[in-house]
KOLZAMAR-299947 format. One line per 10 residues: number of its first residue (from 1); their letters; for each residue x, y, z of C-alpha. Coordinates in Angstrom, 2 decimals, decimal comma, padded with zeros to 5 digits, always signed. Layout:
BEGIN
NUM> a> X/Y/Z  ...
END
This chain:
BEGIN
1> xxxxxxxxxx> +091,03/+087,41/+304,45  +088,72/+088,83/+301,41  +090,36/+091,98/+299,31  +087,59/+093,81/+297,81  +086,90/+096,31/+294,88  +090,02/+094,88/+292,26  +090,25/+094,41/+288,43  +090,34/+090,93/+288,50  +092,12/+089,04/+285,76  +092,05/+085,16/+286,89
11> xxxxxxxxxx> +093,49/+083,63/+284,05  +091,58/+080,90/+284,75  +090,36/+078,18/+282,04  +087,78/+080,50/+280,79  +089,77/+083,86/+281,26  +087,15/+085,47/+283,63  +087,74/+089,27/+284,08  +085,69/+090,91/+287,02  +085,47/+094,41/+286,49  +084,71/+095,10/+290,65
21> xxxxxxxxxx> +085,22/+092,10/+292,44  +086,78/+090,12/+295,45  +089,02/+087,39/+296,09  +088,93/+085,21/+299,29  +091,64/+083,84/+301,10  +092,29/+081,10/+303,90  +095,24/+079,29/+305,02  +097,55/+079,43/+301,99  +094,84/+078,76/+299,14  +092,29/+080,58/+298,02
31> xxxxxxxxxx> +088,59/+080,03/+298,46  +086,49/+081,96/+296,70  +086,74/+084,41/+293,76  +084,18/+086,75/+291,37  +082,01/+089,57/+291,35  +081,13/+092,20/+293,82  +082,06/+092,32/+297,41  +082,01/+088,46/+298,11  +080,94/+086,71/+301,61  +081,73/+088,58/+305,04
41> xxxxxxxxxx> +084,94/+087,84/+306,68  +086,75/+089,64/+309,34  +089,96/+090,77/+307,55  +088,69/+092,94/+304,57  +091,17/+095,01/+302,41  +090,23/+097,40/+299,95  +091,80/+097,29/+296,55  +091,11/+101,01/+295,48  +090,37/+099,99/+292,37  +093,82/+098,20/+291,26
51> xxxxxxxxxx> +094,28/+095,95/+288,81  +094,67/+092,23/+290,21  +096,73/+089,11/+288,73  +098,43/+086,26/+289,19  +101,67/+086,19/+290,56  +104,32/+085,99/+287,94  +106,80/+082,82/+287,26  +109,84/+083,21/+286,01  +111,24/+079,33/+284,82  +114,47/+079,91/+284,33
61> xxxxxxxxxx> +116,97/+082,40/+286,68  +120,35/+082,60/+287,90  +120,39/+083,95/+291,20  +123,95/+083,58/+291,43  +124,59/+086,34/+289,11  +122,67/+089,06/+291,47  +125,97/+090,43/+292,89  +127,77/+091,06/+289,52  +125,36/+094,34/+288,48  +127,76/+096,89/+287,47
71> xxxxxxxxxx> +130,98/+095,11/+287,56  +133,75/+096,04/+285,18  +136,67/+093,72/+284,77  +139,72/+095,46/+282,82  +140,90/+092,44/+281,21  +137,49/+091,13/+280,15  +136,88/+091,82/+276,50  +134,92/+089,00/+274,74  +134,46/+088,25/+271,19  +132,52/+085,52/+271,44
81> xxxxxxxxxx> +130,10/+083,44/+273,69  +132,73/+080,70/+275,13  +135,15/+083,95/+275,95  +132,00/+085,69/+277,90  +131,60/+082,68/+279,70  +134,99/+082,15/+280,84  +135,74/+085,62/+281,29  +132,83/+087,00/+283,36  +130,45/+083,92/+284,29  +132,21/+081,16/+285,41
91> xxxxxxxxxx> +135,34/+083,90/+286,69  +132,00/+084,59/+288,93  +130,75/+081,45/+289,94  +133,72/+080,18/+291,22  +134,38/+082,80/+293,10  +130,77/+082,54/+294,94  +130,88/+081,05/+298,90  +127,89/+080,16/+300,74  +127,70/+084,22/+302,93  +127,70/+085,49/+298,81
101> xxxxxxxxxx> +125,13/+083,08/+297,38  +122,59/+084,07/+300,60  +122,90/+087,71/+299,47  +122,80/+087,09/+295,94  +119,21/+085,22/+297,08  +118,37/+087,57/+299,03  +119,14/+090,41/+296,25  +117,30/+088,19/+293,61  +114,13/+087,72/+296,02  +114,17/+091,41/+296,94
111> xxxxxxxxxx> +113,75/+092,12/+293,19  +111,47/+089,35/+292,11  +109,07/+090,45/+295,28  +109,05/+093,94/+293,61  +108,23/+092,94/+290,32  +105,27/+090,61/+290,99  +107,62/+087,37/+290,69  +106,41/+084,86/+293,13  +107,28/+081,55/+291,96  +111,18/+081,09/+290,32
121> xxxxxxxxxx> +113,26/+078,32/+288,94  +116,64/+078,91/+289,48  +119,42/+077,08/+288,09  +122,62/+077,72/+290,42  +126,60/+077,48/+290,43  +129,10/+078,38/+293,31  +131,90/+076,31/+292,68  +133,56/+077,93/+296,14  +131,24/+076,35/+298,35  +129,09/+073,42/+296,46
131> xxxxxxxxxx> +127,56/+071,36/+298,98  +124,87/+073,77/+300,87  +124,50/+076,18/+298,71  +120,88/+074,92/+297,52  +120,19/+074,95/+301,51  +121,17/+078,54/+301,94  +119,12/+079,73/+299,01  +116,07/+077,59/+300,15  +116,51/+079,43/+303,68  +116,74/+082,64/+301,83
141> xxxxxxxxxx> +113,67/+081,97/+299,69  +111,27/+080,87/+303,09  +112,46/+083,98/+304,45  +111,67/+086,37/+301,54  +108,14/+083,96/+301,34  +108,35/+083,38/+297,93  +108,30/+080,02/+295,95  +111,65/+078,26/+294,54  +111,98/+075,36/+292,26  +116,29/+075,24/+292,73
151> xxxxxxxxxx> +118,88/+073,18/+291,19  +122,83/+072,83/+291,01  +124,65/+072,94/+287,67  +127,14/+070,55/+287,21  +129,88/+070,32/+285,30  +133,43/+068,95/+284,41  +134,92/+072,15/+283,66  +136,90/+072,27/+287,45  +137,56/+068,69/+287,56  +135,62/+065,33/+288,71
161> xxxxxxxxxx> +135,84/+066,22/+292,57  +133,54/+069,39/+291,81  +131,33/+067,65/+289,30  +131,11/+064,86/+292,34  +130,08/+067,35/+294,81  +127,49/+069,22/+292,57  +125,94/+065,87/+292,06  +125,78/+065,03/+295,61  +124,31/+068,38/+296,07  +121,51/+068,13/+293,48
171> xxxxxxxxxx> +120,46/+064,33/+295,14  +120,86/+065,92/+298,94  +118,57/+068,60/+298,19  +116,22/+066,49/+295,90  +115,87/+063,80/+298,88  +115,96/+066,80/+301,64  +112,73/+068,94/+299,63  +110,91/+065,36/+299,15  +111,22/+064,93/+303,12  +110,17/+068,21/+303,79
181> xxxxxxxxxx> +107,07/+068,14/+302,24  +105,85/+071,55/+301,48  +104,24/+073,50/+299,00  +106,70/+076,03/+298,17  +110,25/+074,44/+297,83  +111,07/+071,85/+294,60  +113,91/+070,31/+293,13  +115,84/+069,79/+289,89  +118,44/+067,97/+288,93  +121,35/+071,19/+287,17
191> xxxxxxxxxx> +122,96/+070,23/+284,37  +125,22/+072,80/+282,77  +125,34/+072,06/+279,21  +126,36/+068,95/+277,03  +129,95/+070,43/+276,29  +130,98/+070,86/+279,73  +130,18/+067,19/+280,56  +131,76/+064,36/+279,96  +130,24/+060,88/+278,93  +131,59/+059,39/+281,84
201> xxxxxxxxxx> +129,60/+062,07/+284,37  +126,76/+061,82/+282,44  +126,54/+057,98/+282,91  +127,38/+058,28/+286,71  +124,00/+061,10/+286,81  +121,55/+058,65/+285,09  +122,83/+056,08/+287,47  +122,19/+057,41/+290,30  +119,15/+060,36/+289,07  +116,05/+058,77/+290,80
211> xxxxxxxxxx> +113,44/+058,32/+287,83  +110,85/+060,18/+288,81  +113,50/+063,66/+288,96  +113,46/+066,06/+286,02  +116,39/+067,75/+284,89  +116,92/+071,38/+284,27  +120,00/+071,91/+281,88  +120,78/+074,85/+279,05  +120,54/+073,58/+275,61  +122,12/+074,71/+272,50
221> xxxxxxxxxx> +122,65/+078,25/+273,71  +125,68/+078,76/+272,03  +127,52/+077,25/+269,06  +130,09/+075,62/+271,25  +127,72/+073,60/+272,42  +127,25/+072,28/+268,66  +130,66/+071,95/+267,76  +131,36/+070,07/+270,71  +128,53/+067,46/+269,83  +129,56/+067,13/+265,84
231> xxxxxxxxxx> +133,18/+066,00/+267,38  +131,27/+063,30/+268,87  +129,08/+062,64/+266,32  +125,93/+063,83/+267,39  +123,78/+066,27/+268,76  +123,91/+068,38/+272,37  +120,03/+066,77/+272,61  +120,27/+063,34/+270,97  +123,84/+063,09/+273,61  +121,31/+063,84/+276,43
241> xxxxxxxxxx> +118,66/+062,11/+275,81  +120,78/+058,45/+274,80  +122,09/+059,43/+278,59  +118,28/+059,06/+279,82  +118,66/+062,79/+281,04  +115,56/+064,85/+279,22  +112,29/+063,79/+280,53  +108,48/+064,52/+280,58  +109,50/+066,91/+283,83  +112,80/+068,30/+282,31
251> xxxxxxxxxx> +113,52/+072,06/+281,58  +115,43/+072,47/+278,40  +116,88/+076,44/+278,42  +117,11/+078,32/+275,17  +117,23/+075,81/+272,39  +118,65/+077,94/+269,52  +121,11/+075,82/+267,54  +118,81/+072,85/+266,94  +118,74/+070,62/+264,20  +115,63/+069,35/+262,45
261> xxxxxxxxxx> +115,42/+065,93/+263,43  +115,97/+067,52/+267,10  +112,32/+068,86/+267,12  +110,56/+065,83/+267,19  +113,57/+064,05/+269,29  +112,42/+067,00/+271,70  +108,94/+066,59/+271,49  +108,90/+062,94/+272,10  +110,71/+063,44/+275,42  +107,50/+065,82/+276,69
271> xxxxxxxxxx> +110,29/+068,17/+277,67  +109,72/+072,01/+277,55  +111,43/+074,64/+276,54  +112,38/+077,74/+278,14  +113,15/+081,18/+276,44  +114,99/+084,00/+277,33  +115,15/+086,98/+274,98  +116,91/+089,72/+276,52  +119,82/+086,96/+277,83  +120,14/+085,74/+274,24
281> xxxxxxxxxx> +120,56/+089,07/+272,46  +122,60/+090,09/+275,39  +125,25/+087,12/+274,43  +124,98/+087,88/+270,70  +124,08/+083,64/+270,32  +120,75/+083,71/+268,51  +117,33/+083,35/+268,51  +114,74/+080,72/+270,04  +112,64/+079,83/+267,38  +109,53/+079,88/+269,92
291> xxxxxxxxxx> +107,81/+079,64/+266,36  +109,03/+076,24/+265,93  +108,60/+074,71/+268,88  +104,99/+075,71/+269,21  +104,48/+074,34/+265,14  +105,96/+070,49/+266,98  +103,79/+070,57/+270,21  +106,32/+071,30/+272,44  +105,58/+073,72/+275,27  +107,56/+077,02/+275,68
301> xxxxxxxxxx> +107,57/+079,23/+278,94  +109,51/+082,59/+279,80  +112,06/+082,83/+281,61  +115,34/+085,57/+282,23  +118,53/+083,30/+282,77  +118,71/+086,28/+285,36  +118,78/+089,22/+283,40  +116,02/+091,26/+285,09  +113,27/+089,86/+287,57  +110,96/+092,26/+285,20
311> xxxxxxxxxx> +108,48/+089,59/+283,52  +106,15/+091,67/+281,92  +109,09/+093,22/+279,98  +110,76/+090,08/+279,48  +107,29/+088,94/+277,87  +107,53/+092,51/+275,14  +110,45/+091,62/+274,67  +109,81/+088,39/+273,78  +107,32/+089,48/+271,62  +109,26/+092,53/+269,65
321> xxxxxxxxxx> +112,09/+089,48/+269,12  +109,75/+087,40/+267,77  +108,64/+090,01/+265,04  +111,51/+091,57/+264,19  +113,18/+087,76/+263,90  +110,26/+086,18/+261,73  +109,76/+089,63/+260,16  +106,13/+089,48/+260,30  +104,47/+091,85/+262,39  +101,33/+089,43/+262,38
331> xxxxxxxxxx> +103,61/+087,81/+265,19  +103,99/+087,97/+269,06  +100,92/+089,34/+269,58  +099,85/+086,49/+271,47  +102,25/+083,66/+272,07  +104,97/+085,53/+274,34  +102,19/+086,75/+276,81  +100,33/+082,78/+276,67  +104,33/+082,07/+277,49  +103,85/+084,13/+280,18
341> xxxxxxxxxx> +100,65/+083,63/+281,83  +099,37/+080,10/+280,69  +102,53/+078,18/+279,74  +104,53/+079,33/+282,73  +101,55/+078,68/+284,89  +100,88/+075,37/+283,21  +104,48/+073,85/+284,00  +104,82/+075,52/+287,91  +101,80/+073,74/+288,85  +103,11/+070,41/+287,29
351> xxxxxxxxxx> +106,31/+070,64/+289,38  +105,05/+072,06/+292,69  +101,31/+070,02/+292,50  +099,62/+073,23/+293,35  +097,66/+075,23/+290,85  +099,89/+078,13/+290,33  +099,27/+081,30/+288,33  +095,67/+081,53/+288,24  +093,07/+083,10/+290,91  +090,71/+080,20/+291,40
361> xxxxxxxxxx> +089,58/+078,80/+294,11  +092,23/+075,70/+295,55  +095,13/+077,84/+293,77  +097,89/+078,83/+295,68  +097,11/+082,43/+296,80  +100,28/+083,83/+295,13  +098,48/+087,33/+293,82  +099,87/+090,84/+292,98  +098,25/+094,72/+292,62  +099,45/+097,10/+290,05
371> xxxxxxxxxx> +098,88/+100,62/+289,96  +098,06/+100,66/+286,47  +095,33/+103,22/+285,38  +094,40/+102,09/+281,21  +092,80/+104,96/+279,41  +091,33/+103,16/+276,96  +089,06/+099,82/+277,50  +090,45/+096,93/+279,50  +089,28/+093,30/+280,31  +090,07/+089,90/+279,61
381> xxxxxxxxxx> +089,85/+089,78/+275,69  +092,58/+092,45/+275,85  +094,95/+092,17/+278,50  +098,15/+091,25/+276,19  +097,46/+094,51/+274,60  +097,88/+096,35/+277,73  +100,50/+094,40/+278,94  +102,58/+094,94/+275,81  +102,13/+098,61/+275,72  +101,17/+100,14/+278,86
391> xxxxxxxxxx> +102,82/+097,69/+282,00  +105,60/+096,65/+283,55  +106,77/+095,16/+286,80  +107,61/+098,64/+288,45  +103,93/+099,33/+288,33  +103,35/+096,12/+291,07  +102,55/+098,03/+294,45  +101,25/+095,05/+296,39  +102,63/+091,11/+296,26  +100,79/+087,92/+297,88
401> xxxxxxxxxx> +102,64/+083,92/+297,84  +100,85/+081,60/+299,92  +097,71/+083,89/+301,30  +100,72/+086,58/+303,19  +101,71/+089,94/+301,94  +105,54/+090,24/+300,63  +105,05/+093,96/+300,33  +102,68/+096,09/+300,60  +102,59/+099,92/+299,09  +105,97/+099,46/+297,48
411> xxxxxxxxxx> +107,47/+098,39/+300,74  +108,70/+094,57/+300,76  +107,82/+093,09/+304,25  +110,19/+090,14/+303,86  +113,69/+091,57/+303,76  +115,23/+094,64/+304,99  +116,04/+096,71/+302,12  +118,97/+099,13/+304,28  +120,60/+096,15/+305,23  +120,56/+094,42/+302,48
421> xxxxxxxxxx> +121,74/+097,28/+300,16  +124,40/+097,84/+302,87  +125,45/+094,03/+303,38  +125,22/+093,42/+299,45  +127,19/+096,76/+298,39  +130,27/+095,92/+300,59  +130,23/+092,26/+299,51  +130,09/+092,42/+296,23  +133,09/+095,33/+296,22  +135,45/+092,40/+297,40
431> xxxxxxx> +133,64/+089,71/+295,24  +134,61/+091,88/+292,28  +138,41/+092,18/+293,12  +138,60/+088,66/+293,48  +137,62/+088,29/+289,92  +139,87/+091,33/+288,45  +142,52/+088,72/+289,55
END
């Protein structure tokens, strides 16, 4: 296959922009990109003009929390962090069965395909039905065609038999994706977060984690999380890391209640972190100091912690945060969308061993089109610009993972939208009586 006659951003090591140009395609990967019309080939599709990148990467979701849009729980009035946890988010998650995580994938998938998201990490919990549940989302993510990096948080707050079963869970799937093989599945290990887990869990995880497994946990988030670590004399990171849990391939989500001395405890680990704006203004808990991190060395990426599957706005987000926060508007000009188009690409091809986010040939041919029309001049040197004030994910017409078309024209190819609004809709109506209980 060779698409012709696109705006090409590669994001490639030297940022090539191709004004008219082509992209070829073969077996997954792709061959051949750059200017003009390219070789012949006996699939051609024209462009019209659009404006080709990447496929977007989102490190950090929560596809669990798909089926909760709109709910409204009477007796659910939080005045804190901990109270919207217990009141909304883990009055979900155990509540979730195996029939509601595959919708809530199928939901998330649906949306990430329309957005331009082709590669996700997802960090799950469905303490009705633990072991499987990583399965049924894999199954769900082949289906929709799209690329999933998965995990199972675990956690002591419903007792050692679930914490035991999310662990199992985490090394069935871990063992079950390194037997498989392909490209477009990967594994975690889930924590939850340092409060909910006891010393006595976290010793039975590094026992039996195999070495070579990252782990993909929330970090400092909230101040519970703190408070809970000062009672035992530490830190949420120092606790974690003494347990042998934060590694060169670990995710560490959020990161705002840090210490100082946890900076270079961080960066020594080769750990990255993940932020995710609109979540943590959403919970009232604080702000990343992306700032930071990037002054010690260590890597940020972009994620949503599931609160849109939008990551261009997620990245303007990121960036109007970052000003308003440091109150310097010389800020976020550049480091959100680098988040977003380097960093994330960076750490997805680490985990799945495929060059990821860039249009070069041997990359995974994970692509999108967006009918995006800039006024003013566009290329390479300026793409942040238009990306922070003239896109967004509705704009995505077309979306490519692994060389096949997930939609085409604004229709997704992968998942039946009438049935799924229908099968969704009804589900979730009894999903949210359950938790008005």
């Amino acid at each position: 296959m060779i698409i012709r006659n696109a705006r090409i951003f590669t994001n490639d090591a030297d940022n090539h922009y191709y004004e008219t140009g082509f992209i070829q395609i073969q077996d997954g990967l792709i061959t051949q990109v750059g200017a003009g019309e390219g070789p012949a080939d006996p699939e051609v599709i024209d462009a019209k003009g659009k404006i080709m990148l990447p496929g977007l990467i989102n490190l950090h979701n929560h596809i669990y929390s798909a089926l909760s849009r709109g709910v409204y729980l009477p007796k659910h009035n939080p005045n804190n962090f901990l109270e919207i946890l217990e009141g909304m988010w883990w009055n979900l998650d155990r509540n979730l069965d195996n029939p509601l995580v595959a919708l809530s994938a199928r939901a998330t998938y649906y949306e990430c395909i329309k957005n331009g998201v082709t590669t996700i990490f997802d960090h799950h919990a469905s303490f009705s039905d633990v072991l499987g549940s990583l399965e049924t989302i894999a199954k769900e993510s082949r289906q929709a065609g799209m690329r999933s990096c998965l995990c199972f948080e675990v956690t002591d707050r419903y007792g050692k038999d679930k914490s035991k079963q999310s662990i199992d869970e985490n090394l069935q799937f871990i063992e079950e994706v390194r037997q498989d093989g392909r490209d477009d599945l990967r594994a975690l290990f889930g924590l939850h977060a340092s409060f909910t887990l006891d010393d006595e869990t976290l010793a039975d995880i590094s026992r039996r984690l195999p070495e070579e497994v990252g782990t993909h946990f929330h970090l400092s988030e909230g101040i519970d999380d703190e408070i809970h670590a000062q009672e035992l004399g530490t830190t949420p990171l120092r606790r974690l890391i003494e347990h042998g849990l934060v590694k060169p391939n670990s995710l560490a989500i959020h990161g705002i209640h840090l210490g100082d001395d946890d900076f270079s405890l961080l960066k020594d680990t080769g750990a990255a972190v993940i932020h995710n704006p609109q979540s943590n203004m959403g919970n009232a808990v604080g702000y990343c100091p992306v700032l930071k991190f990037l002054g010690h060395d260590i890597p940020v990426g972009l994620g949503t912690d599931g609160y849109t599957q939008d990551m261009i706005e997620t990245a303007r987000i990121a960036a109007l945060m970052m000003r308003h926060e440091n109150k310097n508007p010389r800020t976020g000009w550049v480091e959100p969308y680098d988040m977003l188009l380097q960093t994330n690409a960076e750490l997805a091809t680490k985990h799945f061993g495929l060059t990821l986010g860039r249009l070069e040939a041997g990359a995974g041919a994970d692509l999108i089109l967006l009918d995006y029309v800039p006024y003013t001049p566009f290329g390479g040197d300026n793409l942040s610009g238009h990306l922070h004030f003239g896109m967004n994910g509705a704009m995505v017409s077309d979306t490519m993972a692994k060389g096949q078309w997930l939609m085409r024209d604004r229709q997704v190819l992968t998942i039946d939208e009438a049935d799924l609004v229908a099968e969704a809709s009804a589900a979730a109506e009894g999903l949210w009586e359950e938790m008005k209980k």
